[in-house]
mmCIF file of the protein (N, C-alpha, C, O) and its ligand, coordinates in Angstrom:
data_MODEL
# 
_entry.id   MODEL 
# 
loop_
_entity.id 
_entity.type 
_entity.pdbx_number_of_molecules 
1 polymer     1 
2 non-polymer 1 
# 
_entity_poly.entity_id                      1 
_entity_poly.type                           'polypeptide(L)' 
_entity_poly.nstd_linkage                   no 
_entity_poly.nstd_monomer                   no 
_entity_poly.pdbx_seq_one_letter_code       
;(UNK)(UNK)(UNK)(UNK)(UNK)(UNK)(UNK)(UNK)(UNK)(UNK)(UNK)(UNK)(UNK)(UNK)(UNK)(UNK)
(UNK)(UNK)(UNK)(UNK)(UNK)(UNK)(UNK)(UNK)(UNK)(UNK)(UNK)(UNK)(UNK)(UNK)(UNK)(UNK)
(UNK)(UNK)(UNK)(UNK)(UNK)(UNK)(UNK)(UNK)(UNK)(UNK)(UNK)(UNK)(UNK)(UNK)(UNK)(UNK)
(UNK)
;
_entity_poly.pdbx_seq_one_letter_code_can   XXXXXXXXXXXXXXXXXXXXXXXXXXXXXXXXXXXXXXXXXXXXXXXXX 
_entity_poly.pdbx_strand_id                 A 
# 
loop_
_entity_poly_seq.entity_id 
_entity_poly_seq.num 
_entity_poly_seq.mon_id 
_entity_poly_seq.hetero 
1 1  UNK n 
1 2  UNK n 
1 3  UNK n 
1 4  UNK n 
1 5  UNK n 
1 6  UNK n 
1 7  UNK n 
1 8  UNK n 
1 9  UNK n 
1 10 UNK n 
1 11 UNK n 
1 12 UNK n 
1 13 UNK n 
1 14 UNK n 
1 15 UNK n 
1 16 UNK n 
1 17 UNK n 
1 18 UNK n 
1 19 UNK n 
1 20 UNK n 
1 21 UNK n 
1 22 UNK n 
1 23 UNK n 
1 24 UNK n 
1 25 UNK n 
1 26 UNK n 
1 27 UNK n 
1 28 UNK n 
1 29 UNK n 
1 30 UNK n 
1 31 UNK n 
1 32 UNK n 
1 33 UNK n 
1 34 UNK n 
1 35 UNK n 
1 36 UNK n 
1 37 UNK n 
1 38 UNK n 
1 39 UNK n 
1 40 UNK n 
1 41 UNK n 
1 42 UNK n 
1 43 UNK n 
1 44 UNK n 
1 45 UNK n 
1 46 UNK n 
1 47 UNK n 
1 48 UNK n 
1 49 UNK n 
# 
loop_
_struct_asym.id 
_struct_asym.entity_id 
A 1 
B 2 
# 
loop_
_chem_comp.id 
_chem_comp.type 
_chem_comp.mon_nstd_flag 
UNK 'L-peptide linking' . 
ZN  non-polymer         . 
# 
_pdbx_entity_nonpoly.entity_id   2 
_pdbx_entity_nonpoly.name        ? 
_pdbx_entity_nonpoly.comp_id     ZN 
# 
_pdbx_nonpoly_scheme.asym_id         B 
_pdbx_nonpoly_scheme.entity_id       2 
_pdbx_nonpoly_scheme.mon_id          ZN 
_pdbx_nonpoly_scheme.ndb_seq_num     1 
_pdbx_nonpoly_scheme.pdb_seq_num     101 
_pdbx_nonpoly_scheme.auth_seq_num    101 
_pdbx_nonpoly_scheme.pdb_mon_id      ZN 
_pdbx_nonpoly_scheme.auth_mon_id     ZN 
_pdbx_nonpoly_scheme.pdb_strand_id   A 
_pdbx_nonpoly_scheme.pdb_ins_code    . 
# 
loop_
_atom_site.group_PDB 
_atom_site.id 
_atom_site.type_symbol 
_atom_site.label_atom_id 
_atom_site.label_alt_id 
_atom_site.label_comp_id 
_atom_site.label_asym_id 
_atom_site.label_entity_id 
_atom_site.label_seq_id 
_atom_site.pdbx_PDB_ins_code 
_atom_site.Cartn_x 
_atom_site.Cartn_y 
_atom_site.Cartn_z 
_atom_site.occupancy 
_atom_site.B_iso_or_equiv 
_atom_site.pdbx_formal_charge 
_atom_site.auth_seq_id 
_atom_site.auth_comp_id 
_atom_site.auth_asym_id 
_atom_site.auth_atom_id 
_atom_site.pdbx_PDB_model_num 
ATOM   1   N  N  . UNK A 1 1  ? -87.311  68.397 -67.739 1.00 0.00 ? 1   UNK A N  1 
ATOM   2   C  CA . UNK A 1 1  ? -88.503  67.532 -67.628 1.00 0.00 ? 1   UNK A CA 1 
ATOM   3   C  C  . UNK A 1 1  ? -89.717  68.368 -67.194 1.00 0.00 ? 1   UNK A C  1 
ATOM   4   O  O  . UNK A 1 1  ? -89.753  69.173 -66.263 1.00 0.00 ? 1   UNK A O  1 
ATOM   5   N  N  . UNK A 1 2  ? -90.602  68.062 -67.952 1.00 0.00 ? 2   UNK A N  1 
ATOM   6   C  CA . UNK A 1 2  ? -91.768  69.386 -67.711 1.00 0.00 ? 2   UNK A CA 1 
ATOM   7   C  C  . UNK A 1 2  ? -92.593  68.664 -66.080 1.00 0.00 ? 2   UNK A C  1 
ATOM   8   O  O  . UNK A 1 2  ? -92.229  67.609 -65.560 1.00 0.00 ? 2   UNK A O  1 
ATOM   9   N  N  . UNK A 1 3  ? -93.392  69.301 -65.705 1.00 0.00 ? 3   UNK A N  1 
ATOM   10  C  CA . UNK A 1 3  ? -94.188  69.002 -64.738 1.00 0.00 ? 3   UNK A CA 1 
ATOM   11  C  C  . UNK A 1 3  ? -95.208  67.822 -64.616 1.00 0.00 ? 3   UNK A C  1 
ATOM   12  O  O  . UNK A 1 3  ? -95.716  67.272 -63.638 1.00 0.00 ? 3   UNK A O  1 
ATOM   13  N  N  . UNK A 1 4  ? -95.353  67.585 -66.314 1.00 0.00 ? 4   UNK A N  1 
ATOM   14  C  CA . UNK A 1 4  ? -96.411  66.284 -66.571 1.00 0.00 ? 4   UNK A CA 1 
ATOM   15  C  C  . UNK A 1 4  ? -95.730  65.284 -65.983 1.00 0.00 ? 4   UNK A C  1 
ATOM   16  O  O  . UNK A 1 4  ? -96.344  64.728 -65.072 1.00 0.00 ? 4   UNK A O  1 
ATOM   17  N  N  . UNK A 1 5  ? -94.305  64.756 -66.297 1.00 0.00 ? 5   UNK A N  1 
ATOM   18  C  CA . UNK A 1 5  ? -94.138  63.803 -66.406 1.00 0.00 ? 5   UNK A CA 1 
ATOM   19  C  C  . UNK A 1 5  ? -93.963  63.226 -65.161 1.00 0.00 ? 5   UNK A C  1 
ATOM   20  O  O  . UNK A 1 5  ? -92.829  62.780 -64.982 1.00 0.00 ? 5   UNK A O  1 
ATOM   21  N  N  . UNK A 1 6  ? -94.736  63.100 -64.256 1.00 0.00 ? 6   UNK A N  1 
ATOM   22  C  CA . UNK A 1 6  ? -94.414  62.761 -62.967 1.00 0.00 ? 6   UNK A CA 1 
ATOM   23  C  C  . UNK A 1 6  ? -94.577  61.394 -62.821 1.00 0.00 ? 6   UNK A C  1 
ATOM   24  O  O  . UNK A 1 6  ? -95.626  60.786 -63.033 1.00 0.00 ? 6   UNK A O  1 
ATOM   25  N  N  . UNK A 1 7  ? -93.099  60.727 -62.309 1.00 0.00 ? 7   UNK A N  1 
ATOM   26  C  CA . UNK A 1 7  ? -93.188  59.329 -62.488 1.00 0.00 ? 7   UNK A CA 1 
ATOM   27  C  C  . UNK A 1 7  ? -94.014  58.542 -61.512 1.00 0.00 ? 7   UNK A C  1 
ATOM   28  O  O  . UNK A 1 7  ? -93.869  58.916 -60.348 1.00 0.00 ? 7   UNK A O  1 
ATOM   29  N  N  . UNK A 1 8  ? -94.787  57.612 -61.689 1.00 0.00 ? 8   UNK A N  1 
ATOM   30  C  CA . UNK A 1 8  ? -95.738  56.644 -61.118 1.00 0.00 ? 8   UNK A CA 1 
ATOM   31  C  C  . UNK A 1 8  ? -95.059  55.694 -60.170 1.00 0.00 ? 8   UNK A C  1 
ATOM   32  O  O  . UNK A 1 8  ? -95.301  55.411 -58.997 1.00 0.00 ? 8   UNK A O  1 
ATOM   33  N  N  . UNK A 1 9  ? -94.197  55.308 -60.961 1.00 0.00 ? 9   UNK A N  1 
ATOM   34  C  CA . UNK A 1 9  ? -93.549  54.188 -60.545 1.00 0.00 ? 9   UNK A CA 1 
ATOM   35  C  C  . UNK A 1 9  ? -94.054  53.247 -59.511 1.00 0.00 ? 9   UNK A C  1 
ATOM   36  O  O  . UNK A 1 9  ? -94.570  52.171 -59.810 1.00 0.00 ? 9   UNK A O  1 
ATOM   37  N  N  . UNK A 1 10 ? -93.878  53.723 -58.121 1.00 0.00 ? 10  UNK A N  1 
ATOM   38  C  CA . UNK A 1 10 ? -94.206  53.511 -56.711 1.00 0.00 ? 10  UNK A CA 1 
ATOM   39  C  C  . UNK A 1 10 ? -95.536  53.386 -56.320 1.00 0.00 ? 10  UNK A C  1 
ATOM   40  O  O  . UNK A 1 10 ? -95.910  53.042 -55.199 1.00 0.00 ? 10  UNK A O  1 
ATOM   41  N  N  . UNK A 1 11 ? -96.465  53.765 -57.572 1.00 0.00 ? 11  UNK A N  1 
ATOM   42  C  CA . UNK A 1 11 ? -98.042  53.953 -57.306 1.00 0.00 ? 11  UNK A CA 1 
ATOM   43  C  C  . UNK A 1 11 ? -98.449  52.308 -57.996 1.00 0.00 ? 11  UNK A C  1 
ATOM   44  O  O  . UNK A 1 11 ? -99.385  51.584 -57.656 1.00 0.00 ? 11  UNK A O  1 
ATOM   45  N  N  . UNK A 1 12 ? -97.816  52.151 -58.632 1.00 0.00 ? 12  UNK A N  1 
ATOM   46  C  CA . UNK A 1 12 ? -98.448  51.130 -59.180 1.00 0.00 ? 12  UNK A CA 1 
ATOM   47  C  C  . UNK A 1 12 ? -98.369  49.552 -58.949 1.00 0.00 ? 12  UNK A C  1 
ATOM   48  O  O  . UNK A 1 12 ? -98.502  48.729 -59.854 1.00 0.00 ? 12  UNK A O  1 
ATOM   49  N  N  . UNK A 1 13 ? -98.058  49.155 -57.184 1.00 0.00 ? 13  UNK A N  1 
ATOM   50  C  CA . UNK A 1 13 ? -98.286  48.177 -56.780 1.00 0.00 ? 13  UNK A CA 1 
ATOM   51  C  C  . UNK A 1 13 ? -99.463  47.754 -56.209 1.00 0.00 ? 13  UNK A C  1 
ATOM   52  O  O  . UNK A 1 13 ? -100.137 48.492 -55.490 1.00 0.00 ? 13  UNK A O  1 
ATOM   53  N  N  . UNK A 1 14 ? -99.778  46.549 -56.493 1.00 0.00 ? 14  UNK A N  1 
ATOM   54  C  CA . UNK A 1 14 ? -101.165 46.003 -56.457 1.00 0.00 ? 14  UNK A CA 1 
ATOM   55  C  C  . UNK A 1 14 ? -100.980 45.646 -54.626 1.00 0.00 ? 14  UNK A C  1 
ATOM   56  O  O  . UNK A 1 14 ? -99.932  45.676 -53.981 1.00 0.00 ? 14  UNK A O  1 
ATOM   57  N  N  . UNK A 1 15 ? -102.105 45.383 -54.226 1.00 0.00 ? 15  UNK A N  1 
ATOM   58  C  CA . UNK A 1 15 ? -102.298 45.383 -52.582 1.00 0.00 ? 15  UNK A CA 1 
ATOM   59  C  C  . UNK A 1 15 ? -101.713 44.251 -52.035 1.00 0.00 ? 15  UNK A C  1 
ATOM   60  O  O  . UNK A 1 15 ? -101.597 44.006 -50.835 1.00 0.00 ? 15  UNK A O  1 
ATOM   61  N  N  . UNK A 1 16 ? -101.191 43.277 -53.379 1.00 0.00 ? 16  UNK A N  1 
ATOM   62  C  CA . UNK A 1 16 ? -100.869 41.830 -52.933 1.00 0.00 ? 16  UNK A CA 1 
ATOM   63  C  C  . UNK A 1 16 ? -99.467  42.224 -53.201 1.00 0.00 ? 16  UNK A C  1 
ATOM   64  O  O  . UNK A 1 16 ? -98.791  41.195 -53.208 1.00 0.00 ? 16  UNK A O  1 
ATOM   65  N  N  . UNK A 1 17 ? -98.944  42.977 -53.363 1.00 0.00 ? 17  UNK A N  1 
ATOM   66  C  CA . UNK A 1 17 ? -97.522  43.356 -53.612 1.00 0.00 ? 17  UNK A CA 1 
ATOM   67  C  C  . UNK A 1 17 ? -96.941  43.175 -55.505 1.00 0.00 ? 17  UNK A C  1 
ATOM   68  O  O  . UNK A 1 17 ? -95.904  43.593 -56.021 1.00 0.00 ? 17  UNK A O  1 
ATOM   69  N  N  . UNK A 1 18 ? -98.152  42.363 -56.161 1.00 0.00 ? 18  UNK A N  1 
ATOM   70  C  CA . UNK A 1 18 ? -97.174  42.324 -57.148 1.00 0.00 ? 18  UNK A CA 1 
ATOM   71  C  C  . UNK A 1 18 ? -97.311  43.535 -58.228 1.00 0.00 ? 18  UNK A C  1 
ATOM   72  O  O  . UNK A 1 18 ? -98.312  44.235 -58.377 1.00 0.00 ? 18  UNK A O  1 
ATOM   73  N  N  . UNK A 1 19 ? -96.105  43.629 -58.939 1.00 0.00 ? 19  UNK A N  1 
ATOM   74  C  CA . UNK A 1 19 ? -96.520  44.935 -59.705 1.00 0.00 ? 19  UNK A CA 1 
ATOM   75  C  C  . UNK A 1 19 ? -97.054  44.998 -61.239 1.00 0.00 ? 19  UNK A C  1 
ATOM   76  O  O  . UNK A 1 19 ? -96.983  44.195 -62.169 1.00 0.00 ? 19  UNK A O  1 
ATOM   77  N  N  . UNK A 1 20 ? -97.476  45.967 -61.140 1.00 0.00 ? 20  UNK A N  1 
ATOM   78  C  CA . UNK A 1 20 ? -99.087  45.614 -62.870 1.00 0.00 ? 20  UNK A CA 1 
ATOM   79  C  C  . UNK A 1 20 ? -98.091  46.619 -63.839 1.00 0.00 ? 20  UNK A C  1 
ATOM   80  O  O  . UNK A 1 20 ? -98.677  46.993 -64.854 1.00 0.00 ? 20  UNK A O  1 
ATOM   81  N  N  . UNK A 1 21 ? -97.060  46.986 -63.736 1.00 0.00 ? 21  UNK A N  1 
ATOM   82  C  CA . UNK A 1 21 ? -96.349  47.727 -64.962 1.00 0.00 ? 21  UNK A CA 1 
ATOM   83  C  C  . UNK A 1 21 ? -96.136  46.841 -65.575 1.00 0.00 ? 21  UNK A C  1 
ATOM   84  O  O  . UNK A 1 21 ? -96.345  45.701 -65.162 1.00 0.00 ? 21  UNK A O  1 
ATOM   85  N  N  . UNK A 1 22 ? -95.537  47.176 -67.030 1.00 0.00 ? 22  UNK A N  1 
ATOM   86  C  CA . UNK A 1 22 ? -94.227  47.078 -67.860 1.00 0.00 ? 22  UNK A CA 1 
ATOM   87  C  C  . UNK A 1 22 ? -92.222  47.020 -67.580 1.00 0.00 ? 22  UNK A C  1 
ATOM   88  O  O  . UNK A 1 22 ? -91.502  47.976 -67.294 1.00 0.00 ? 22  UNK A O  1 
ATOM   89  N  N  . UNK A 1 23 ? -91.896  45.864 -67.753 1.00 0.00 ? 23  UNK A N  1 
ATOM   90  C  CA . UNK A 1 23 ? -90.559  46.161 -67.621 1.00 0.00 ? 23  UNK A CA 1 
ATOM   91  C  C  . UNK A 1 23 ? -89.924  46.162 -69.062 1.00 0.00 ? 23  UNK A C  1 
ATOM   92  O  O  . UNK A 1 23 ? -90.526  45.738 -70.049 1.00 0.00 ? 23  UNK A O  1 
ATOM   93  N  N  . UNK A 1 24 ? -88.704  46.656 -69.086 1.00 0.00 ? 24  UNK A N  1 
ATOM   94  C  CA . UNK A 1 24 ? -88.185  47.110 -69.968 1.00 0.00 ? 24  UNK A CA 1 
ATOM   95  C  C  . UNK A 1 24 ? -87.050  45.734 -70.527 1.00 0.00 ? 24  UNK A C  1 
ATOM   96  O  O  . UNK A 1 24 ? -86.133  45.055 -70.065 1.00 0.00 ? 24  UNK A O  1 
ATOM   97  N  N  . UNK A 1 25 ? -88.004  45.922 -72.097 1.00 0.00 ? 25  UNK A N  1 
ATOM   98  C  CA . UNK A 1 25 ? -87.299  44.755 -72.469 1.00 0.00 ? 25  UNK A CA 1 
ATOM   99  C  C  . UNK A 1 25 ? -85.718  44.677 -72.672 1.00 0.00 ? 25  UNK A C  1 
ATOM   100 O  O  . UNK A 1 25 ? -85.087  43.620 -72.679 1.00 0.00 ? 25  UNK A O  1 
ATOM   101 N  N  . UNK A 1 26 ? -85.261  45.737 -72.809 1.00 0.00 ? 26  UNK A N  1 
ATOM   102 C  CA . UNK A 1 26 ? -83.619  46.455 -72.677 1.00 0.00 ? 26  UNK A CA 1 
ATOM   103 C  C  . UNK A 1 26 ? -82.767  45.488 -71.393 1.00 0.00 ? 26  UNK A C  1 
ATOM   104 O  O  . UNK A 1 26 ? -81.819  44.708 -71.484 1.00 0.00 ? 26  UNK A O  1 
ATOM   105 N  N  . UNK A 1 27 ? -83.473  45.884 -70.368 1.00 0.00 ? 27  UNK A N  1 
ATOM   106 C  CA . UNK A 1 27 ? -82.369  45.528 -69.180 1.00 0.00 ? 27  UNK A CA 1 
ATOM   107 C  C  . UNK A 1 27 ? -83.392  45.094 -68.206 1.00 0.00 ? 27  UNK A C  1 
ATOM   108 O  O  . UNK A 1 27 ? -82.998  44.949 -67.048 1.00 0.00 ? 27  UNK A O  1 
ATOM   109 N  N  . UNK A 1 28 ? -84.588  44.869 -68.458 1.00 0.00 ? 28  UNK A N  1 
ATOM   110 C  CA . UNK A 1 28 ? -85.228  44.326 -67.395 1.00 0.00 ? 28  UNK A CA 1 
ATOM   111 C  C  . UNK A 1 28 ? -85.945  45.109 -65.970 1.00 0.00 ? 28  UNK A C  1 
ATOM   112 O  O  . UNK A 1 28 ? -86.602  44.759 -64.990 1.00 0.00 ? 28  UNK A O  1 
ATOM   113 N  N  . UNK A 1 29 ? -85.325  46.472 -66.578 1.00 0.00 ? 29  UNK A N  1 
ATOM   114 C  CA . UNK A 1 29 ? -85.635  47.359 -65.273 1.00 0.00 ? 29  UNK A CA 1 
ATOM   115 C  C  . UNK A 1 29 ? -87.457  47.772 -65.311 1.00 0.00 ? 29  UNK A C  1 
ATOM   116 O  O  . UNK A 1 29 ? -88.128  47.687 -66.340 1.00 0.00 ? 29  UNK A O  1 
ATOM   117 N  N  . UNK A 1 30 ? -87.847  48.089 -64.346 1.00 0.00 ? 30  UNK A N  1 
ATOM   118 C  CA . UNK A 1 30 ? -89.279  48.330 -64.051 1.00 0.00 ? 30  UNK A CA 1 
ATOM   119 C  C  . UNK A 1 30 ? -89.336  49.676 -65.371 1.00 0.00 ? 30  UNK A C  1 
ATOM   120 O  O  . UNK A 1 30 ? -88.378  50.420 -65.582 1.00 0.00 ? 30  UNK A O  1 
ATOM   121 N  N  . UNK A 1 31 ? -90.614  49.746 -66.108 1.00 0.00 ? 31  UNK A N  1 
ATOM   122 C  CA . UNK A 1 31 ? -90.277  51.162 -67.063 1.00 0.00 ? 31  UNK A CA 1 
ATOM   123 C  C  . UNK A 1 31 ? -91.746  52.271 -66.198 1.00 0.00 ? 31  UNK A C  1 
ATOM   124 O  O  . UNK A 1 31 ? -92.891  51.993 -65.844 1.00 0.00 ? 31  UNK A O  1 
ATOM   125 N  N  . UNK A 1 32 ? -90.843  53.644 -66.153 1.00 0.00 ? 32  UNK A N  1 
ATOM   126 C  CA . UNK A 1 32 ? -91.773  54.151 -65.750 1.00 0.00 ? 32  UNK A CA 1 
ATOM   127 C  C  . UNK A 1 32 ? -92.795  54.935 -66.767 1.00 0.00 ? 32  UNK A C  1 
ATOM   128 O  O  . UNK A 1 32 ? -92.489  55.170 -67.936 1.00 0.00 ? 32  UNK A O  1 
ATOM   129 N  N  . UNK A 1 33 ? -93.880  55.259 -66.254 1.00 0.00 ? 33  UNK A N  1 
ATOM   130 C  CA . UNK A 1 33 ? -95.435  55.694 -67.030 1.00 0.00 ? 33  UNK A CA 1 
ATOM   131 C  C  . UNK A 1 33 ? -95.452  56.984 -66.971 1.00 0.00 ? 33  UNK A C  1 
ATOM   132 O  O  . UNK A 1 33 ? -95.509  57.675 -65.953 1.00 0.00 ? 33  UNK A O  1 
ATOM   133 N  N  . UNK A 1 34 ? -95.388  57.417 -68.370 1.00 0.00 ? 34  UNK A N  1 
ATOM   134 C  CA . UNK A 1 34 ? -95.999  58.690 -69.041 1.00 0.00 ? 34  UNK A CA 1 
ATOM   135 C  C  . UNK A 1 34 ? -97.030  58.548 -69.669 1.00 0.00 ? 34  UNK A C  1 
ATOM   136 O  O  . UNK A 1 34 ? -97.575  57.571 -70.182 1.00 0.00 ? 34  UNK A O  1 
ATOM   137 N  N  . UNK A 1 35 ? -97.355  59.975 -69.573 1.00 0.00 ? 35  UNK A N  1 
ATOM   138 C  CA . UNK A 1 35 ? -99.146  60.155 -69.826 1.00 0.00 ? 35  UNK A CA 1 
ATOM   139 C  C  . UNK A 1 35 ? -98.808  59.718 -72.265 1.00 0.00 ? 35  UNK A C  1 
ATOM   140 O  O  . UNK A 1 35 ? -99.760  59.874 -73.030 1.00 0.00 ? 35  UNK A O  1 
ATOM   141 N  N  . UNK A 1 36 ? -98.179  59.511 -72.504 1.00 0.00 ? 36  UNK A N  1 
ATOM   142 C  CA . UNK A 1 36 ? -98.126  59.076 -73.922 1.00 0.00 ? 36  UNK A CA 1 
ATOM   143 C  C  . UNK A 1 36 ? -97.016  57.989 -74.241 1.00 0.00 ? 36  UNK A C  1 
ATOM   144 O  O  . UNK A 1 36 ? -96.956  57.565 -75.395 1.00 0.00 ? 36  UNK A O  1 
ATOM   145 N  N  . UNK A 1 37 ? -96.228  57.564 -73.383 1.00 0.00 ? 37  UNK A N  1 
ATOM   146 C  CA . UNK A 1 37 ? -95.275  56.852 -73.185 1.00 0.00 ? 37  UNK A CA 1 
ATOM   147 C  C  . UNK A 1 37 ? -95.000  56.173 -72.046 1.00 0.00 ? 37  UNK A C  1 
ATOM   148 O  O  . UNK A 1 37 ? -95.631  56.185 -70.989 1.00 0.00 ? 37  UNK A O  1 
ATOM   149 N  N  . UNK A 1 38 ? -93.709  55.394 -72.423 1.00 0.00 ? 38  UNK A N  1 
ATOM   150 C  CA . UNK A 1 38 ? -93.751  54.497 -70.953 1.00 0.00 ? 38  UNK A CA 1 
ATOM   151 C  C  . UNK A 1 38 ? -91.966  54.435 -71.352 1.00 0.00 ? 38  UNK A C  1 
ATOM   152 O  O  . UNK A 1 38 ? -91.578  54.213 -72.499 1.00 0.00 ? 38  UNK A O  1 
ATOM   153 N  N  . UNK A 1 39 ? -91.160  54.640 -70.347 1.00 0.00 ? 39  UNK A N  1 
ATOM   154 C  CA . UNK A 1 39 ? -89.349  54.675 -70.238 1.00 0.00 ? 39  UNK A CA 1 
ATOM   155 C  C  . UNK A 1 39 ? -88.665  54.094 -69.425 1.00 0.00 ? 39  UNK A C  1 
ATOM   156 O  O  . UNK A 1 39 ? -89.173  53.967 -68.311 1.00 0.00 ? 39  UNK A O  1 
ATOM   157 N  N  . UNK A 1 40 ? -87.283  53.525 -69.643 1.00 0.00 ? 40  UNK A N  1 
ATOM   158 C  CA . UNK A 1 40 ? -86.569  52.903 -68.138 1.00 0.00 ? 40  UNK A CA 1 
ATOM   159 C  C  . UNK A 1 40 ? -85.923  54.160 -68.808 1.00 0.00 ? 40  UNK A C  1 
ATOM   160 O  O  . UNK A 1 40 ? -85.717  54.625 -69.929 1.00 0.00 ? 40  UNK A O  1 
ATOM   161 N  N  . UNK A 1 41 ? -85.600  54.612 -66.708 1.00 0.00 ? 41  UNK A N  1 
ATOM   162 C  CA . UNK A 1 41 ? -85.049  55.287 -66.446 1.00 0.00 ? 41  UNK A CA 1 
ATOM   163 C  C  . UNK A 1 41 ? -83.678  54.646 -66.677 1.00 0.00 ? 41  UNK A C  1 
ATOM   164 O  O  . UNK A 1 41 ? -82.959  55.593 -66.996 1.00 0.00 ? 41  UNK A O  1 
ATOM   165 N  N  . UNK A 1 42 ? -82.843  53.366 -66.681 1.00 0.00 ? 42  UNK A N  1 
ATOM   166 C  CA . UNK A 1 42 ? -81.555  52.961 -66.673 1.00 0.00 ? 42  UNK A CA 1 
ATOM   167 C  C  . UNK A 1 42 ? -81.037  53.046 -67.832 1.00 0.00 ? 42  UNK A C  1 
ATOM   168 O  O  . UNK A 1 42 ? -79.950  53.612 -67.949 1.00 0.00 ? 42  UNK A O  1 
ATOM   169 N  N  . UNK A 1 43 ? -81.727  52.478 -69.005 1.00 0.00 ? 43  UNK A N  1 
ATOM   170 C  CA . UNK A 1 43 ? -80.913  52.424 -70.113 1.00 0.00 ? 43  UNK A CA 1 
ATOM   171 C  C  . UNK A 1 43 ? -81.542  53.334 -71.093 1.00 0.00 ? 43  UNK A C  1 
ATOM   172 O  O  . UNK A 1 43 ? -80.817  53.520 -72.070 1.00 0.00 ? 43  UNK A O  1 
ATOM   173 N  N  . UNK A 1 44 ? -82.500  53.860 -71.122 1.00 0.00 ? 44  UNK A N  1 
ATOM   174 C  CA . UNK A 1 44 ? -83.052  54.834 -71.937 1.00 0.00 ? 44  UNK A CA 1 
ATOM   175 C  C  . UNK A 1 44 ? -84.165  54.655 -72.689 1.00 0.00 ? 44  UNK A C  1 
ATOM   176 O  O  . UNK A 1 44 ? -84.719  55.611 -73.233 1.00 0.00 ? 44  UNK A O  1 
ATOM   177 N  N  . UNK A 1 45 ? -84.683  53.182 -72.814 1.00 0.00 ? 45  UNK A N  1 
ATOM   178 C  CA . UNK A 1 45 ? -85.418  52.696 -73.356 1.00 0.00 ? 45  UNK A CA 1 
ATOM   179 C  C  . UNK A 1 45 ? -86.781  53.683 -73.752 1.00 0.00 ? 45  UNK A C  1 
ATOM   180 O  O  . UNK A 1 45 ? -87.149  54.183 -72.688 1.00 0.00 ? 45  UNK A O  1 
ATOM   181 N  N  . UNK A 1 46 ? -87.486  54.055 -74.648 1.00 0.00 ? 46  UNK A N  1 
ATOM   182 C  CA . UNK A 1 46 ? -89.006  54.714 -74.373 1.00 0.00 ? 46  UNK A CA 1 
ATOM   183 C  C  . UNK A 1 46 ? -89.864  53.828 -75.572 1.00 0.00 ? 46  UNK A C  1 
ATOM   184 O  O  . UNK A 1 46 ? -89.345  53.239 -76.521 1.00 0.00 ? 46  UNK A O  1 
ATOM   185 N  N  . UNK A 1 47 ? -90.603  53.867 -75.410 1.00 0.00 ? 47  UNK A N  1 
ATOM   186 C  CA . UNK A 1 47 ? -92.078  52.809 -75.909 1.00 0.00 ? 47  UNK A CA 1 
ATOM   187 C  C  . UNK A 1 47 ? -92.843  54.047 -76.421 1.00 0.00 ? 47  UNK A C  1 
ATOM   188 O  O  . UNK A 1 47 ? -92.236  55.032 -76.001 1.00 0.00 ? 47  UNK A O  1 
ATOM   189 N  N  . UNK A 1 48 ? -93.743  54.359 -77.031 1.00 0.00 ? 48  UNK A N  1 
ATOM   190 C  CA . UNK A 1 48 ? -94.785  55.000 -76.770 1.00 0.00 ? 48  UNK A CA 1 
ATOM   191 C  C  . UNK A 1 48 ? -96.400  54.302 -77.459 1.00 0.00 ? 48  UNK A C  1 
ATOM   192 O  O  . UNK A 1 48 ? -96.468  53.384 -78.277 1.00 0.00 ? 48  UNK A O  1 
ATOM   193 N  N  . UNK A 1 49 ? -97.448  54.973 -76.909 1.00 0.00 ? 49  UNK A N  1 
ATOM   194 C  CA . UNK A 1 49 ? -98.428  53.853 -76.904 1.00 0.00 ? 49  UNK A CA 1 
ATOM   195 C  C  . UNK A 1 49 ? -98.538  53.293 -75.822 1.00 0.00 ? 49  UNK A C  1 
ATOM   196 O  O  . UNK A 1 49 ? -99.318  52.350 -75.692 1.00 0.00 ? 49  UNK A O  1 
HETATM 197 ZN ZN . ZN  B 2 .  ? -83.917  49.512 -69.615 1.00 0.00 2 101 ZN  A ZN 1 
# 
């Protein structure tokens, strides 16, 4: 995994607690944010766009 891809995940809760990602239509898991893509880490899912 190169150095870009540093996952967000944890950054991207709003101050009211709820979270502004994408979940993964696969399994429901939170998907984490790449700078050209977006992935669950659980089932493998990747989006890009
Ligand atoms: Zn998934």
């Amino acid at each position: 995994m190169a150095k870009h891809d540093k996952v967000q995940l944890w950054e991207k809760y709003s101050e009211d607690g709820s979270y502004e990602g994408e979940k993964c239509p696969r399994c429901g898991s939170f998907l984490a944010e790449h700078e050209d893509r977006v992935s669950c880490g659980k089932c493998g899912y990747t989006k890009h766009g």
